[in-house]
C-alpha positions as CSV (number, residue, x, y, z in Angstrom):
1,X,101.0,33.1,40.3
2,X,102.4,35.8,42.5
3,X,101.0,39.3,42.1
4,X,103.7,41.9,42.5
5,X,103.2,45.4,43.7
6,X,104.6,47.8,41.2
7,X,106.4,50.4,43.9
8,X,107.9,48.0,46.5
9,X,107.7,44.6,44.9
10,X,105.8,43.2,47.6
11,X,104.5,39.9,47.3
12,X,100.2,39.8,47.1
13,X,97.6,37.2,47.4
14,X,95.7,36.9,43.8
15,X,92.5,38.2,44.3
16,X,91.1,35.2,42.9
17,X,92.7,33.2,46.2
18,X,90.6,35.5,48.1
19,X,87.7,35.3,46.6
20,X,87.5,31.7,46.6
21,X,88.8,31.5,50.4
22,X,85.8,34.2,51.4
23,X,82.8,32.1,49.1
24,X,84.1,28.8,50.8
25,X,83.8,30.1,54.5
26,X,80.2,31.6,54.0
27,X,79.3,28.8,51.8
28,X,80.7,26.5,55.1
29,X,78.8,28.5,57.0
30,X,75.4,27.9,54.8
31,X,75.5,24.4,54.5
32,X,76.6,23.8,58.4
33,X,73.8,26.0,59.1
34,X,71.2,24.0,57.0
35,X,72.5,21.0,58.3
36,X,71.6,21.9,61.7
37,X,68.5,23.1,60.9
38,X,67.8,19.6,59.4
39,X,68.8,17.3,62.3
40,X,67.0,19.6,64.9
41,X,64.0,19.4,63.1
42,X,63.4,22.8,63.4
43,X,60.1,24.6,61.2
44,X,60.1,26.7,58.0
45,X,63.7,25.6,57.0
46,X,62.2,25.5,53.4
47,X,61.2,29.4,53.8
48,X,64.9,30.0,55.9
49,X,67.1,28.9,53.1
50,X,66.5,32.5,51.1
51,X,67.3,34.5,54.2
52,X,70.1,32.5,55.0
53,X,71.5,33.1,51.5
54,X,70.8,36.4,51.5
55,X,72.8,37.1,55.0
56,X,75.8,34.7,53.8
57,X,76.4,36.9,50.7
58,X,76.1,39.7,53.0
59,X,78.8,38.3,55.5
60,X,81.1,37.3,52.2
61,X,80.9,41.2,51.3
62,X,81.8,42.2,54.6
63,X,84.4,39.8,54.7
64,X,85.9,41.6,51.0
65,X,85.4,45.3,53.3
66,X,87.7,43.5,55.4
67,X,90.1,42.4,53.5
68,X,90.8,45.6,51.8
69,X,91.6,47.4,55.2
70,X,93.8,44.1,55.7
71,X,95.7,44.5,52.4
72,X,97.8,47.8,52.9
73,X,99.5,46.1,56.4
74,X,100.2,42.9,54.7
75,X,103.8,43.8,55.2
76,X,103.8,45.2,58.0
77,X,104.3,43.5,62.3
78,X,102.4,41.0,63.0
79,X,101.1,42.8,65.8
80,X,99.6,45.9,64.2
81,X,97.9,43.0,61.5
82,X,96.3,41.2,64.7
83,X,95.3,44.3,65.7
84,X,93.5,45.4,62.7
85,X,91.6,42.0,62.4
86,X,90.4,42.9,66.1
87,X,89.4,46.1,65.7
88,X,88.0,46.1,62.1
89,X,86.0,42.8,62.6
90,X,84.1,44.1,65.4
91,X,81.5,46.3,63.4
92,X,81.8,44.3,60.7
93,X,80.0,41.4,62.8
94,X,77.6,43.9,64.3
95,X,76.4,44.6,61.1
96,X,76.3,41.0,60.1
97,X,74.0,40.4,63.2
98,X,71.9,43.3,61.6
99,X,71.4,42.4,58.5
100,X,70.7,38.6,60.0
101,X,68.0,40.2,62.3
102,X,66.0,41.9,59.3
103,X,66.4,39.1,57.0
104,X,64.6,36.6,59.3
105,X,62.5,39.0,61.2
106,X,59.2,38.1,58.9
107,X,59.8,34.7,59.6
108,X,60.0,35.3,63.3
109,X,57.0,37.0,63.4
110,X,55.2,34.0,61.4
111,X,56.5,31.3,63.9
112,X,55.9,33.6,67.1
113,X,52.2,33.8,65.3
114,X,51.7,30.1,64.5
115,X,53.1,29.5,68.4
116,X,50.2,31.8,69.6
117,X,47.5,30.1,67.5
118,X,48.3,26.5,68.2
119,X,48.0,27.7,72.1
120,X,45.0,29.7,71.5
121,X,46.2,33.1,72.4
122,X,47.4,36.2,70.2
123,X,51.3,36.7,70.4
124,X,52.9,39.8,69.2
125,X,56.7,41.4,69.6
126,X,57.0,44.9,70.6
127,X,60.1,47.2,69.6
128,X,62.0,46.6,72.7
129,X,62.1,42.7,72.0
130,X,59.2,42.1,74.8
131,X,56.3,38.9,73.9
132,X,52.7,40.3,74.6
133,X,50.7,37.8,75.3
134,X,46.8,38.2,75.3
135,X,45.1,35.8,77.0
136,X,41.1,35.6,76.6
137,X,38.9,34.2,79.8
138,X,41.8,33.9,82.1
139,X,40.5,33.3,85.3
140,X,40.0,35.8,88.6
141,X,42.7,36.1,90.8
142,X,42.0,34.8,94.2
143,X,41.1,37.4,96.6
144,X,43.6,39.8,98.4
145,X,43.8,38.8,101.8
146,X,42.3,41.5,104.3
147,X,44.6,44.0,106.1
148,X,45.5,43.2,110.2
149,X,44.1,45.6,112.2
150,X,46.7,48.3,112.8
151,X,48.4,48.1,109.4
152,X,48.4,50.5,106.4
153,X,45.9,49.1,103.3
154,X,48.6,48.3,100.8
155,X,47.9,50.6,97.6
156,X,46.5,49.3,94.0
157,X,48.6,47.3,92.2
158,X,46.8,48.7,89.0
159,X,44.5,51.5,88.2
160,X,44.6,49.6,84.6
161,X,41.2,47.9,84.4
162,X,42.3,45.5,81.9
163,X,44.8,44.5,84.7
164,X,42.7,42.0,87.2
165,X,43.6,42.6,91.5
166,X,41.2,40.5,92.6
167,X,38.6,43.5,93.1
168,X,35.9,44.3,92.1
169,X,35.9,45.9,88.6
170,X,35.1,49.3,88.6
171,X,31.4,50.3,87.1
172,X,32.1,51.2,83.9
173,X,34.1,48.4,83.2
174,X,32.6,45.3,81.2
175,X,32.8,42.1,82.9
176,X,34.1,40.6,79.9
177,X,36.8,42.8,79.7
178,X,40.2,41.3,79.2
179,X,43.8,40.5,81.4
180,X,46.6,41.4,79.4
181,X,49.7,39.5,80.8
182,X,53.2,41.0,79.2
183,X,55.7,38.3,79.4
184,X,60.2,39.2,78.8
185,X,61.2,36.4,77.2
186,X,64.3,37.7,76.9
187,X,65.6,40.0,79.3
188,X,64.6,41.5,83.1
189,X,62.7,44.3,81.4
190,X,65.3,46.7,81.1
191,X,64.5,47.2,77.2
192,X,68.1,45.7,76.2
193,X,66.6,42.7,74.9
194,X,66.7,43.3,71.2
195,X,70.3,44.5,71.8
196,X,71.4,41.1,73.8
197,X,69.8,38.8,70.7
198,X,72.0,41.0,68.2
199,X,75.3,40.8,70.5
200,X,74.5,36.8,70.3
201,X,74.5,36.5,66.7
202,X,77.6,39.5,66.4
203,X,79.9,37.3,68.6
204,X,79.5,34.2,66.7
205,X,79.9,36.1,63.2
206,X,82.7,38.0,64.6
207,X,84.9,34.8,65.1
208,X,83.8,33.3,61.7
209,X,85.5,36.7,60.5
210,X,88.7,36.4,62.9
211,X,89.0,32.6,61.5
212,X,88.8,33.5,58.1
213,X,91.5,37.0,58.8
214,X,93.8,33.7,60.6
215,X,93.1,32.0,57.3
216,X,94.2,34.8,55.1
217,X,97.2,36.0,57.3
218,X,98.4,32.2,56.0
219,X,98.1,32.8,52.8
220,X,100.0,35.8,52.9
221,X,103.1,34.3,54.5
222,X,102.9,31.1,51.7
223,X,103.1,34.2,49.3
224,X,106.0,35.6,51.0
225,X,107.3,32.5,51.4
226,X,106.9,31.8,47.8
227,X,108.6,35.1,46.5
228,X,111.5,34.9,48.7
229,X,112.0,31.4,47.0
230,X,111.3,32.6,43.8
231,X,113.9,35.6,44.0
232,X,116.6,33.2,45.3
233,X,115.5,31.1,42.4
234,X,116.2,33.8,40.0
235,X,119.7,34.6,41.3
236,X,120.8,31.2,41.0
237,X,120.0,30.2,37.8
238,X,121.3,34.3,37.1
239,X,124.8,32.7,38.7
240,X,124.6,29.8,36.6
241,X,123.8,31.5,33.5
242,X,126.7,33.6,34.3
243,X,129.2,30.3,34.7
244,X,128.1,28.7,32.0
245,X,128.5,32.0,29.8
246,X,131.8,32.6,31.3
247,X,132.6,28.6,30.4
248,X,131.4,28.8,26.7
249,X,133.1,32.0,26.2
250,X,136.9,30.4,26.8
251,X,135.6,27.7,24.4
252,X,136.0,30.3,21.5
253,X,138.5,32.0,21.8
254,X,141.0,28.8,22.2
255,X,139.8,27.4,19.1
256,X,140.1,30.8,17.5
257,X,144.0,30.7,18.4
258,X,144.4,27.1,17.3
259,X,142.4,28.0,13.7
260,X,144.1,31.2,13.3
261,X,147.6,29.1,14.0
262,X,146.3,26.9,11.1
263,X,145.5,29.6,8.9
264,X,149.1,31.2,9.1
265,X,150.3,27.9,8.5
266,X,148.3,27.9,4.9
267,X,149.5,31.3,3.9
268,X,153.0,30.8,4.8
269,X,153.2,27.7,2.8
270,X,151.6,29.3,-0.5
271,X,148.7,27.4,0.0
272,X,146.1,30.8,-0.8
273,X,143.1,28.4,-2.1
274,X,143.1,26.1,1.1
275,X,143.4,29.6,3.6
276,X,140.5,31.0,1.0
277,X,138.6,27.7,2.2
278,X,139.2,27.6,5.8
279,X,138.0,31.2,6.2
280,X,134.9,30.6,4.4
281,X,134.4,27.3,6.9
282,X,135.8,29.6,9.8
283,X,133.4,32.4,9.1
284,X,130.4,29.4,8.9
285,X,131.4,28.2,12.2
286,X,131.1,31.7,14.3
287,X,127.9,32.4,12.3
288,X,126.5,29.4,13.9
289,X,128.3,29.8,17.1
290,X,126.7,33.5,17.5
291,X,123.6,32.9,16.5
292,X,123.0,30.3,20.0
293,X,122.4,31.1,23.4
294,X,125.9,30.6,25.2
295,X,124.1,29.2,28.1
296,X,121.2,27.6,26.2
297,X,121.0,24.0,25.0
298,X,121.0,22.8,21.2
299,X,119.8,19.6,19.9
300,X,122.4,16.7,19.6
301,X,122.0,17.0,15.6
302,X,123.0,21.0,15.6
303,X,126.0,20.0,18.1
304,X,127.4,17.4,15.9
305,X,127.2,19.7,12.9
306,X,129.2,22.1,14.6
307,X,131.8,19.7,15.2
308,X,132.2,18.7,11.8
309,X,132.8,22.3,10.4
310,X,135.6,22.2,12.8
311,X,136.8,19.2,11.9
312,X,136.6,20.4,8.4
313,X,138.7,23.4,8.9
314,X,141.6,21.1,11.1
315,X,141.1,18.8,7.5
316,X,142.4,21.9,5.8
317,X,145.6,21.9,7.9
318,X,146.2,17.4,7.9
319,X,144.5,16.6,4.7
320,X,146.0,13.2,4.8
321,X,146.1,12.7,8.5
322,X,142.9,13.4,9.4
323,X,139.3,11.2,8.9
324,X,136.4,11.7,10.7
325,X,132.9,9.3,11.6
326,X,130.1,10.7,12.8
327,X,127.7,8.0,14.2
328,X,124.4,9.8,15.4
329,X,120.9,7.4,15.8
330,X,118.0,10.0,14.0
331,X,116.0,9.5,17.9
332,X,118.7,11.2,19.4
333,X,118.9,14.2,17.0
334,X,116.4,16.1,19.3
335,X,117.6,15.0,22.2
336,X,119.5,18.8,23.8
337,X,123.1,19.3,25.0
338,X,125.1,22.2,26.5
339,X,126.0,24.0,23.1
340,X,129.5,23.3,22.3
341,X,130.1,20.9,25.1
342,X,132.0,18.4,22.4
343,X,134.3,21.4,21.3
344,X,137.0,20.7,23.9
345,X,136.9,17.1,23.9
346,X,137.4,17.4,19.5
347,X,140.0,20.2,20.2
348,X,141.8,17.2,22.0
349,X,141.6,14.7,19.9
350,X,143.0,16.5,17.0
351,X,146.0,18.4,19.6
352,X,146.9,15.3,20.9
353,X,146.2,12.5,18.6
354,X,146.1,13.8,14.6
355,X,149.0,16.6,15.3
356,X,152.3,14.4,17.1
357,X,151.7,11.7,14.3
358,X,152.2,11.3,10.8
359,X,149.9,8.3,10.3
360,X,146.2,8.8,9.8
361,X,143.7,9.0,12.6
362,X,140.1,8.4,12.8
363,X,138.3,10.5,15.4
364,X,135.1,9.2,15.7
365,X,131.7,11.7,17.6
366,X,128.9,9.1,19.0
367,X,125.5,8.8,20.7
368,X,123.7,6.2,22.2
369,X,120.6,5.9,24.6
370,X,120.9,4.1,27.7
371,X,117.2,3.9,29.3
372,X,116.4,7.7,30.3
373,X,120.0,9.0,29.5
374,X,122.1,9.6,26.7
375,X,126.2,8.7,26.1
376,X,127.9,10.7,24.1
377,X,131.6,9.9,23.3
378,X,134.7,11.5,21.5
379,X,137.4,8.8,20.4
380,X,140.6,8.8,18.6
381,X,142.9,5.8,17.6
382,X,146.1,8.0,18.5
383,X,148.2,6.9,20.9
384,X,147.2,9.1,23.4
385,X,150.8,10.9,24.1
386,X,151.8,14.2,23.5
387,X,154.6,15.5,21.4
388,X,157.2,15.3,24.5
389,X,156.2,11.1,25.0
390,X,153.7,11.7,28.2
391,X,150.3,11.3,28.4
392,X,147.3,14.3,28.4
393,X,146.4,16.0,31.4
394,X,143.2,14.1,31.2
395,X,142.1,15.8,34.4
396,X,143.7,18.8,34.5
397,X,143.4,20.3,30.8
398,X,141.6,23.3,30.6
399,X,139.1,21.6,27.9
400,X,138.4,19.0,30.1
401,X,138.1,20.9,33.4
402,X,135.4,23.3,31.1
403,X,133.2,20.0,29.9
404,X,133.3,19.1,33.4
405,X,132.4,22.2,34.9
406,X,129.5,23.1,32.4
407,X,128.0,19.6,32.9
408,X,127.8,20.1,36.4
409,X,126.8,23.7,36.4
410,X,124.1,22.4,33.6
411,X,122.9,19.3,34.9
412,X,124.4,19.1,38.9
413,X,124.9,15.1,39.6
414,X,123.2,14.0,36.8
415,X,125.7,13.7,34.4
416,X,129.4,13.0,34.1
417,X,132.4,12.7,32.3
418,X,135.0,9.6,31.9
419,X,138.4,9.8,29.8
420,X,141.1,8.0,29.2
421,X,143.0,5.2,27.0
422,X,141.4,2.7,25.5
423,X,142.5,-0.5,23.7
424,X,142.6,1.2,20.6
425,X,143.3,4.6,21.3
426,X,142.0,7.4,23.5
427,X,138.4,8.0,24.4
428,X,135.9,10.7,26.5
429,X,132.7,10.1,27.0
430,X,129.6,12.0,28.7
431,X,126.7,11.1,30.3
432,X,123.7,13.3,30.3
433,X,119.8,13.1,31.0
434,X,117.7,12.5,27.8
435,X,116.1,15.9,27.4
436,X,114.2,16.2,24.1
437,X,114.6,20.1,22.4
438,X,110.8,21.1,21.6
439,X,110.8,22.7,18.0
């Protein structure tokens, strides 16, 4: 689901996307981590796993701290977001490296301990990142070499008794006094060793948090992507709500002017209880006509109900000329149609067939299944002419050309409409996918 922001409607990530996407990268990162740990054999991997936990939620808060000074540019250049990942990731790594650096400092000191013991000399770690080394019994250094005549005696190298020269120690020096040797291991004794080792681990945290900013950046353009979709979603099915509203609105008011035509012809002729009866079966056809979504669907069985109140009201005006069949299977009764979509095709019938001719006709509404699709068709045994001997404008009607262009406004290719004579008569039929209504 798309989270919208309530001022400028800008598409966000859910925060839930970015949570998971943050606890996946530093849960990568634990797991990769372990792994290596495992195949290169390395000690106290049992006692690392807390620490390592410990810094990977660390890094996955860091990672949220980042993410909210990414949010407010999600709409902005792609530069100036680069730029922000750059900039912003930079202490957030450092501090990262930190927290890594305390977190596993105790184990440090164990292994740089156990390292000293197995060799049989006391390690320590001073502040600056420098290994002392004390080393019991070492052995005199050779003898200095004695000065050419006619050069300068080269000064002390120590005044530090502990410190051997190769002299004599001085009086009140034991002779079991010992040589401390202070080793770098990790730098050329300028003091920036502690500093290089966090530098190391920032670099490689910083491009887990540039990977993961890369990561994001895509989920921002899906959600864009997603939006822009969505909104050009939303103005076509507006348009085609519009159509089809436009479409079922000419339905009523041409079968107002042919019912009202009826009606005057009742009145005019006397015939006061048969008008009295058509207006009570007009008014029940508009109730139900108004009381459905003009570009909503209806099941089959509500469709074919509304036809026959119709077709009861033209009974009214041909009492003997008129006899409908209504032939609807009780699976299909669900099944949903474009409401009003058989009011045209009726209207026909009972212009073109019932009115010219003085003989009775049968206009018969159907429905059958045909696999995943549904046939609905509107036949008449009328001779398919109108009152001046020539056929229908079976293409060109305005009822026709409304069916049509509903059903394609409704369903696109899916469905389609065939008319014309039959052996018997005349006949319109529609093809439509079997959707079922949901009560």
């Amino acid at each position: 689901m798309i989270e919208l922001d309530s001022v400028q409607e800008r598409p966000r990530v859910p925060f839930s996307t970015v949570l998971a996407s943050v606890a996946g990268l530093w849960a990568f990162y634990f797991v990769m981590t372990t792994l290596r740990g495992i195949v290169m054999q390395l000690d106290h991997q049992a006692e690392m796993l807390v620490p390592r936990l410990a810094v990977s939620a660390a890094g996955a808060g860091v990672t949220l701290i980042l993410w909210l000074l990414m949010r407010p540019f999600d709409m902005k250049p792609l530069g100036l977001r680069i730029a922000i990942v750059l900039l912003a990731g930079l202490p957030g790594a450092v501090l990262i490296a930190q927290i890594n650096d305390i977190a596993f400092a105790r184990i440090e000191a164990k292994m740089i301990s156990v390292l000293g013991e197995d060799g049989g000399v006391r390690i320590q770690k001073d502040g600056a990142g420098n290994i002392l080394v004390d080393i019991p019994g070492l052995p005199p250094v050779p003898p200095v070499p004695p000065v050419p005549p006619g050069r300068p005696e080269p000064p002390s190298l120590s005044d530090d008794p502990t410190v051997s020269t190769g002299r004599s120690p001085p009086e009140d020096v034991p002779p079991n006094a010992k040589r401390i040797v202070r080793v770098n291991a990790h730098s050329d004794g300028d003091g920036m060793s502690h500093w290089q080792e966090i530098t190391d681990v920032a670099i490689a945290r910083y491009f887990l948090l540039v990977a993961w900013a890369a990561l994001y950046q895509s989920l921002v353009a899906g959600e864009r992507m997603r939006g822009a979709e969505r909104r050009a979603g939303e103005s076509q099915r507006a348009a085609k709500a519009a159509e089809l509203r436009s479409l079922r609105y000419q339905v009523n008011p041409h079968f107002l002017f042919n019912s009202l035509n009826s009606l005057s012809a009742l009145v005019l002729t006397g015939k006061a209880d048969k008008a009295e009866q058509m207006i009570q079966t007009i008014s029940t056809f508009y109730r139900r006509s108004l009381a459905s979504d003009p570009t909503g669907d209806v099941p089959l069985a509500e469709e074919f109900a509304q036809q026959r109140s119709y077709l009861e009201i033209e009974e009214v005006r041909f009492p003997q000329r008129l006899r409908t069949i209504y032939d609807l299977p009780p699976e299909l009764e669900s099944a949903c149609v474009p409401g009003m979509i058989l009011q045209p095709l009726v209207e026909n019938s009972v212009k073109y067939a019932v009115a010219p001719t003085s003989r009775t006709i049968t206009i018969r509404i159907s429905a059958r299944a045909e696999g995943d699709r549904i046939v609905v068709t509107v036949s008449d045994d009328g001779n398919g002419e109108t009152a001046t001997g020539l056929p229908p404008p079976s293409s060109h009607g305005i009822g026709l050309q409304n069916v049509r262009q509903r059903l394609e406004a409704r369903f696109g290719d899916a469905a389609s409409l065939v008319t014309g004579r039959t052996e018997h008569g005349y006949e319109t039929t529609i093809t439509i996918p079997w959707v079922r209504h949901e009560r």
